[in-house]
TILUMDO-421534 format. One record per residue: x, y, z of N, C-alpha, C in turn; residue number from 1. Coordinates in steps of 0.1 Angstrom, whole numbers, padded with zeros to 4 digits, always signed. Atoms other than C-alpha are relative to their C-alpha. Layout:
// TILUMDO-421534
> X  Y  Z  X  Y  Z  X  Y  Z  NUM;
...
***
This chain:
// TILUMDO-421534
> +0011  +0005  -0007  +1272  +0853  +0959  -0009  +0011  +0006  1;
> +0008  -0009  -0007  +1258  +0886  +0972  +0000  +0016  -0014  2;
> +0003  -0015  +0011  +1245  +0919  +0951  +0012  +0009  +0001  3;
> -0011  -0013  +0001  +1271  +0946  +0943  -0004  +0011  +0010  4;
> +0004  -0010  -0010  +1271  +0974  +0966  -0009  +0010  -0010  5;
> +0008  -0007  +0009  +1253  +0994  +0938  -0014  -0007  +0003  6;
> +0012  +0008  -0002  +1224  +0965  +0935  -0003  +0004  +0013  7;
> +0006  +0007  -0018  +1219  +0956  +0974  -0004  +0016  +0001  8;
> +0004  -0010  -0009  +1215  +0998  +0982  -0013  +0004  -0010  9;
> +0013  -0006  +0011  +1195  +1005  +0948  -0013  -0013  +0007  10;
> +0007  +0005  -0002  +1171  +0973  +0960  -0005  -0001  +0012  11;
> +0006  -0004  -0016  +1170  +0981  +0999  -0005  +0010  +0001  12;
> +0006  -0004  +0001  +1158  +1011  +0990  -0012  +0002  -0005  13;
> +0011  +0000  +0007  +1133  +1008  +0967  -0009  -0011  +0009  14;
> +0012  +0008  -0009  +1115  +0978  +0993  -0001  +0007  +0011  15;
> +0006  +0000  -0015  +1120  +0994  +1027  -0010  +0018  -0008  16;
> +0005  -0011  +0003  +1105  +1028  +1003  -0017  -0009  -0001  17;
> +0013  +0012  +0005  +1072  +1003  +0995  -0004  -0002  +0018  18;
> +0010  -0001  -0012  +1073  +0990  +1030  -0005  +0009  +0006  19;
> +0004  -0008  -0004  +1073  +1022  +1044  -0014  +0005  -0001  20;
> +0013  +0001  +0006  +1043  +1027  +1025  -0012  -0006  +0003  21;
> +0010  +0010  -0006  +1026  +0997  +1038  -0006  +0003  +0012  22;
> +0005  +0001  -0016  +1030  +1006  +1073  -0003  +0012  +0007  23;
> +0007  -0011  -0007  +1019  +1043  +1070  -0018  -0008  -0005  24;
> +0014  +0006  +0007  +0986  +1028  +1047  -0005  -0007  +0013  25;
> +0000  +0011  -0012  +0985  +0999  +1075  -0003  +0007  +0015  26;
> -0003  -0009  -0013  +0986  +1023  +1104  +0011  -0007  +0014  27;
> -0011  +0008  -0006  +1017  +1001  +1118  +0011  +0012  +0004  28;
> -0004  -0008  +0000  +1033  +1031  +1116  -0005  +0019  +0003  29;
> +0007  -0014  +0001  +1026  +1069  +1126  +0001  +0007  -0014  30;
> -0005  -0003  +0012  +1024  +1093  +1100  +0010  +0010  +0001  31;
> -0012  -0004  -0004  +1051  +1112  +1119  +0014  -0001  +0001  32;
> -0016  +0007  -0001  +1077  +1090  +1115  +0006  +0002  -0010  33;
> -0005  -0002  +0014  +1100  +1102  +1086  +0008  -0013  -0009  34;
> -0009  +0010  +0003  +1117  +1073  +1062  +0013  -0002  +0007  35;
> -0012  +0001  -0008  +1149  +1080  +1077  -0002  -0013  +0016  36;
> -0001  +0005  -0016  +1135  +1071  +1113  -0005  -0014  -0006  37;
> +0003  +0014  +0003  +1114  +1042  +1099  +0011  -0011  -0005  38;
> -0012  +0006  +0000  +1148  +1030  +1085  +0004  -0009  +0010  39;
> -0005  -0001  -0016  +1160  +1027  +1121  -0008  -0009  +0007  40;
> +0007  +0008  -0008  +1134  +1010  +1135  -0002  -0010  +0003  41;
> +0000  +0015  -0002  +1130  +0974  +1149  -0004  -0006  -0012  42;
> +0004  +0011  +0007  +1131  +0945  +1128  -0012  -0006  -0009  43;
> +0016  +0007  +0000  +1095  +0933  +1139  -0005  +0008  -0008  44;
> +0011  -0006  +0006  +1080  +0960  +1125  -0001  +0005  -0014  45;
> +0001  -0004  +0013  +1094  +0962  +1091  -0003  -0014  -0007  46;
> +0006  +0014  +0001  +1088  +0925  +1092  -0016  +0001  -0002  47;
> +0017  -0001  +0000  +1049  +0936  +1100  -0004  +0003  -0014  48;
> +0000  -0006  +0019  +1049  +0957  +1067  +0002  -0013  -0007  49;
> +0002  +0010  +0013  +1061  +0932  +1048  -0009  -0010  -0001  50;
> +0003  +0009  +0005  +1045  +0903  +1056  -0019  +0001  -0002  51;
> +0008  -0006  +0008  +1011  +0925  +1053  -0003  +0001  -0017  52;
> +0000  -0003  +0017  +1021  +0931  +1017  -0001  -0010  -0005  53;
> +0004  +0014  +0001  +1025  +0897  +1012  -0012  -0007  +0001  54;
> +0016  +0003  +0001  +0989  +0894  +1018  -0011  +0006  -0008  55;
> +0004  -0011  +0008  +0979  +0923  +0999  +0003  +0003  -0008  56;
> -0010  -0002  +0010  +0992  +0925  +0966  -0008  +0018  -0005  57;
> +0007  -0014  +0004  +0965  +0957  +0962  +0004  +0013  +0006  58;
> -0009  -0009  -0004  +0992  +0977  +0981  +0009  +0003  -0006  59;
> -0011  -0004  +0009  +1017  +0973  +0958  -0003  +0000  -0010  60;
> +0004  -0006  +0014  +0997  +0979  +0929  -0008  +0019  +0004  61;
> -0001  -0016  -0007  +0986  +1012  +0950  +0011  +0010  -0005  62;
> -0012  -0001  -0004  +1019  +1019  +0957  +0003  +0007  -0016  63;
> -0005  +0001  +0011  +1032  +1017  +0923  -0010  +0013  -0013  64;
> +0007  -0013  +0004  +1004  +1041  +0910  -0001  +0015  +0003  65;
> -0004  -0011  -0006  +1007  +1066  +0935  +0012  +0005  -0009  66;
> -0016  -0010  +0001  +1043  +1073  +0929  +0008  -0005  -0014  67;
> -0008  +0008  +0016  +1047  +1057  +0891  +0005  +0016  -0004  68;
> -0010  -0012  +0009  +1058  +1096  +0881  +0014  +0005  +0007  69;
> -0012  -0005  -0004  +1087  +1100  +0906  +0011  -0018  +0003  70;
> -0004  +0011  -0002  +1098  +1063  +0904  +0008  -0002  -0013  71;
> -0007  +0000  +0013  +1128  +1055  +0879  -0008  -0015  -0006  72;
> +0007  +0011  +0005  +1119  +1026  +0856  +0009  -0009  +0007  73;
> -0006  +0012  -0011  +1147  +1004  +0873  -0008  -0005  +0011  74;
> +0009  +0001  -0014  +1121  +1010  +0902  -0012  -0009  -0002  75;
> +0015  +0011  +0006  +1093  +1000  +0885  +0002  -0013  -0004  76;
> -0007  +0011  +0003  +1111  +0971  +0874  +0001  -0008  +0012  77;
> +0002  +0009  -0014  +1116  +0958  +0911  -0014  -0002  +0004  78;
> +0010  +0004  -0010  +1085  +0965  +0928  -0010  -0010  -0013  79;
> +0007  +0012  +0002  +1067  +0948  +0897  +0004  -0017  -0001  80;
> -0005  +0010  -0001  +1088  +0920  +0900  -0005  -0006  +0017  81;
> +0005  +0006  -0009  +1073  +0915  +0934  -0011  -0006  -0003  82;
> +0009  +0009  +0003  +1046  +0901  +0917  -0003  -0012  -0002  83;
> -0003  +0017  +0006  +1060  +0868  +0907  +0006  -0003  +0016  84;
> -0012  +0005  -0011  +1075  +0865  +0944  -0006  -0017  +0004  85;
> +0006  +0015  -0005  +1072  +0827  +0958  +0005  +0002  +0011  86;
> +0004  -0001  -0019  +1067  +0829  +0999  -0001  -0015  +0005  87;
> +0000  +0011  +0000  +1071  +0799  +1015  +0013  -0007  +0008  88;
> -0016  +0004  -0003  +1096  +0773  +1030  +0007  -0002  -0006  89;
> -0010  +0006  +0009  +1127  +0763  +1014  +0009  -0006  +0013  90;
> -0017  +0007  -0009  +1158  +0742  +1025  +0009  +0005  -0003  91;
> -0010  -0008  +0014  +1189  +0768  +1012  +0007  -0018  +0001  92;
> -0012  +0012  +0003  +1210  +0734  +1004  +0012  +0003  +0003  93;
> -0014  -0003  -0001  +1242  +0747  +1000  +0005  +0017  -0007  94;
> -0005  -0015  +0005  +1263  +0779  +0991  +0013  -0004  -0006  95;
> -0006  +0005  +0006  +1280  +0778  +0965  +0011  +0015  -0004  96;
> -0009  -0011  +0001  +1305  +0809  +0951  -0006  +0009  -0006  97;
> +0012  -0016  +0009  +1274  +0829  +0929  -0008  -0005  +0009  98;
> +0015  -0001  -0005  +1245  +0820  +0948  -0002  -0014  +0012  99;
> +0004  +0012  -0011  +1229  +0795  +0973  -0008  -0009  -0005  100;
> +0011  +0007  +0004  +1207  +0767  +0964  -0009  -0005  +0010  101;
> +0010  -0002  -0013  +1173  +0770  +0982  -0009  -0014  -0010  102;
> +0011  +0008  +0001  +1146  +0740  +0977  -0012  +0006  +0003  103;
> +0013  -0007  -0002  +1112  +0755  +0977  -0007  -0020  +0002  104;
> +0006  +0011  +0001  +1096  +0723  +0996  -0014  -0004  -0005  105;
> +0014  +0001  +0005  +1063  +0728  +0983  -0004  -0005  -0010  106;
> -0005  +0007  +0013  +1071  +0725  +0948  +0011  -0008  -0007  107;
> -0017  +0008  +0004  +1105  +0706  +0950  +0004  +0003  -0014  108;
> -0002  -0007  +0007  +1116  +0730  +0928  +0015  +0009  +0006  109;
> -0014  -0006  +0005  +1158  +0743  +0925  +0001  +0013  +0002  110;
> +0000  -0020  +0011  +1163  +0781  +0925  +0018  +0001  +0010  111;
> -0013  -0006  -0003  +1200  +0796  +0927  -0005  +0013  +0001  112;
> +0005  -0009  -0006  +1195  +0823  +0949  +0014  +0011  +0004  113;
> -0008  -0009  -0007  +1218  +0855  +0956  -0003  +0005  +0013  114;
> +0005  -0003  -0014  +1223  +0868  +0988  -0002  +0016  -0001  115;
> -0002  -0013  +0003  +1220  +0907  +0992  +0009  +0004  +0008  116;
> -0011  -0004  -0005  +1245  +0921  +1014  +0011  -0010  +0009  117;
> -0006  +0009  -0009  +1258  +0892  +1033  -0002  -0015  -0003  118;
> +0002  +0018  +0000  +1263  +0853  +1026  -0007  -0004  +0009  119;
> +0007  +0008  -0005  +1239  +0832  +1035  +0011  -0011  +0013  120;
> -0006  +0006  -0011  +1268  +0816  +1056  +0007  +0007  +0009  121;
> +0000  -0008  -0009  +1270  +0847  +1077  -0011  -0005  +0011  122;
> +0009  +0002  -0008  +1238  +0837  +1090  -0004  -0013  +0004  123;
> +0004  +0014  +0001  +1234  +0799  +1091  +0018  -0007  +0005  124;
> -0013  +0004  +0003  +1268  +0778  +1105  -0003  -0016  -0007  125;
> +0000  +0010  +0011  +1255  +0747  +1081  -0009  -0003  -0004  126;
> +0015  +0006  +0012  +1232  +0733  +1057  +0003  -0013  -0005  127;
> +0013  -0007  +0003  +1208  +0720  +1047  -0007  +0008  +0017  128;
> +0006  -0007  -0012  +1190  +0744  +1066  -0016  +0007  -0002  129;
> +0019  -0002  +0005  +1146  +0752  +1067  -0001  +0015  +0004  130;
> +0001  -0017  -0001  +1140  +0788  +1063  -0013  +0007  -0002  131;
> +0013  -0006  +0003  +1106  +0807  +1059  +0005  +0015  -0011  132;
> -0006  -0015  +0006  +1116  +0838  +1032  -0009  +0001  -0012  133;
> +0004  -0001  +0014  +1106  +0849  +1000  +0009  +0003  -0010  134;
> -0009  -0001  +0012  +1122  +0849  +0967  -0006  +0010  -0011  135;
> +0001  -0011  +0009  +1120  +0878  +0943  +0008  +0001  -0015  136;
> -0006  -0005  +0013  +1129  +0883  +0907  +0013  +0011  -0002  137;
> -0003  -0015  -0003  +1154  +0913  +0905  +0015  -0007  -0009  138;
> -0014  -0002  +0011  +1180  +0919  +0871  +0004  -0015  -0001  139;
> -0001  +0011  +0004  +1176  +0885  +0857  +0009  -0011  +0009  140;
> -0007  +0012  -0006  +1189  +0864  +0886  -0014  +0000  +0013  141;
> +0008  -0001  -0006  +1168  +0855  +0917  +0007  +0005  +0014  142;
> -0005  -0005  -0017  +1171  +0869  +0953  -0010  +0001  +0013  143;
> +0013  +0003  -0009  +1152  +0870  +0988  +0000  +0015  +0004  144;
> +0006  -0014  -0009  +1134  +0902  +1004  +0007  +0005  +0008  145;
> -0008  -0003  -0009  +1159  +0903  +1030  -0005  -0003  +0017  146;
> +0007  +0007  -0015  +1135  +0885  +1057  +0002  -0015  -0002  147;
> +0000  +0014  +0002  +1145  +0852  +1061  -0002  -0005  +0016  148;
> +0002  +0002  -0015  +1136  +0835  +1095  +0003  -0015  +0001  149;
> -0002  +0011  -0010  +1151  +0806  +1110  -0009  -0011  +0004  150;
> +0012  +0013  -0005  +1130  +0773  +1116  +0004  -0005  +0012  151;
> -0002  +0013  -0004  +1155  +0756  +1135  +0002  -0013  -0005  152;
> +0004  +0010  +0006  +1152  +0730  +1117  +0019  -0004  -0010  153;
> -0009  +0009  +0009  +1184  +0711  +1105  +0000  -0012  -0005  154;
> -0005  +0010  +0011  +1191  +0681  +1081  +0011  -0013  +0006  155;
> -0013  +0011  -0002  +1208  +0647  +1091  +0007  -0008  -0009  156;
> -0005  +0002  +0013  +1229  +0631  +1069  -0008  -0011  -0009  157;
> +0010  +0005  +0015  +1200  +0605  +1055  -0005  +0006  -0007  158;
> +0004  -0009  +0010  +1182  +0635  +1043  +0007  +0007  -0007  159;
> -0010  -0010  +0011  +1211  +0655  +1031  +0004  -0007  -0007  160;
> -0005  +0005  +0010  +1220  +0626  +1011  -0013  +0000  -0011  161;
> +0016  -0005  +0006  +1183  +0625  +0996  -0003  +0011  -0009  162;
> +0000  -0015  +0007  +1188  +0663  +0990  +0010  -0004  -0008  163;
> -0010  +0003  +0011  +1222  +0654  +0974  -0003  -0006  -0012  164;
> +0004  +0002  +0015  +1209  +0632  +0948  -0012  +0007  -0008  165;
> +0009  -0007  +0007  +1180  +0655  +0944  +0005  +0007  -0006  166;
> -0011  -0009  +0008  +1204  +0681  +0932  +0009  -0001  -0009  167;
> -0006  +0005  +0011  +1220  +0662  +0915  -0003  -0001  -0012  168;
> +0009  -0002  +0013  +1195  +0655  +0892  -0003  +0010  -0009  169;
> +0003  -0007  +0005  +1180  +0681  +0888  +0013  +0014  -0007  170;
> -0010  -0008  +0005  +1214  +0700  +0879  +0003  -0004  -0012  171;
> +0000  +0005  +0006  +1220  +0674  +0857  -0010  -0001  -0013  172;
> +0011  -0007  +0008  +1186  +0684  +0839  -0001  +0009  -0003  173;
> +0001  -0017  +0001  +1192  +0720  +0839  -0012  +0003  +0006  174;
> +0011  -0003  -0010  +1162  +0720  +0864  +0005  +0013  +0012  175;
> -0001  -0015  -0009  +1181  +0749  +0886  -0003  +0012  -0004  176;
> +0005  -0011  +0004  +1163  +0779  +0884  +0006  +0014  +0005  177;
> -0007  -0016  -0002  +1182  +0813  +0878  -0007  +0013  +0001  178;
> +0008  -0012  -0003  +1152  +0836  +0873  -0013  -0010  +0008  179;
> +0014  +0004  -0002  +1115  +0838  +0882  -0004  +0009  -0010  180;
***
């Protein structure tokens, strides 16, 4: 259910190297601050980067120009996979033993989701549960950015049955979506 310790460090590097990026561009950041320290730094503010970028896809086509000669192609392979990302709420449904199943309510739309370094039931004690995140492409399965935020928002058992036959169906259809 979660990336290999190879995946999760090769894909947290390559975004918070991007955000970084964002939030010297952005002036969210000084230009004093070395990746290391920005590593280090609060939450919010790598949250600011990202959800910047998320607005601005002309940073990460920047980005990706600048430094396309010192970037492996594995690299290049992620950050243009942030192109297809879907932003947005979902409900994760349930966690299952590979992945979690998140609802994208917008398009009531399936996706089996990995986690990156930690189960989604590290961070949630039940589901369904309403999440704000984004979903990312990355080595033919899907996965989230590593910002996921909390709604609050829990599920009582008429609508988790509701979700239940929704997933049902759609499992039943081969409607659960493994890539993007």
């Amino acid at each position: 259910m979660i990336l290999t310790d190879k995946e999760y460090k090769e894909f947290l590097r390559t975004h918070l190297d991007l955000l970084f990026y964002v939030g010297r561009e952005k002036k969210i950041i000084s230009d004093n601050i070395s990746f290391v320290d920005f590593v280090e730094l609060d939450f919010k503010i790598k949250l600011k980067c990202r959800d910047i970028l998320l607005e601005n896809e002309e940073l990460l086509n920047n980005y990706l120009s600048i430094n396309f000669d010192r970037l492996t192609t594995e690299e290049v392979k992620i950050l243009t996979g942030f192109k297809k990302k879907i932003a947005g709420d979902f409900i994760i449904f349930k966690c299952l033993s590979n992945n979690a199943i998140f609802l994208d309510i917008k398009e009531n739309k399936f996706y089996a989701v990995k986690a990156l370094g930690d189960r989604f039931d590290k961070f949630f004690d039940r589901f369904p549960v309403l999440v704000k995140t984004t979903l990312l492409p990355y080595k033919n399965q899907i996965i989230y950015d590593g910002f996921i935020m909390p709604t609050g928002v829990y599920f009582g058992s008429g609508m988790t049955s509701t979700l239940k036959e929704d997933y049902k169906n759609a499992k039943k259809n081969n409607q659960i979506l493994t890539t993007i």
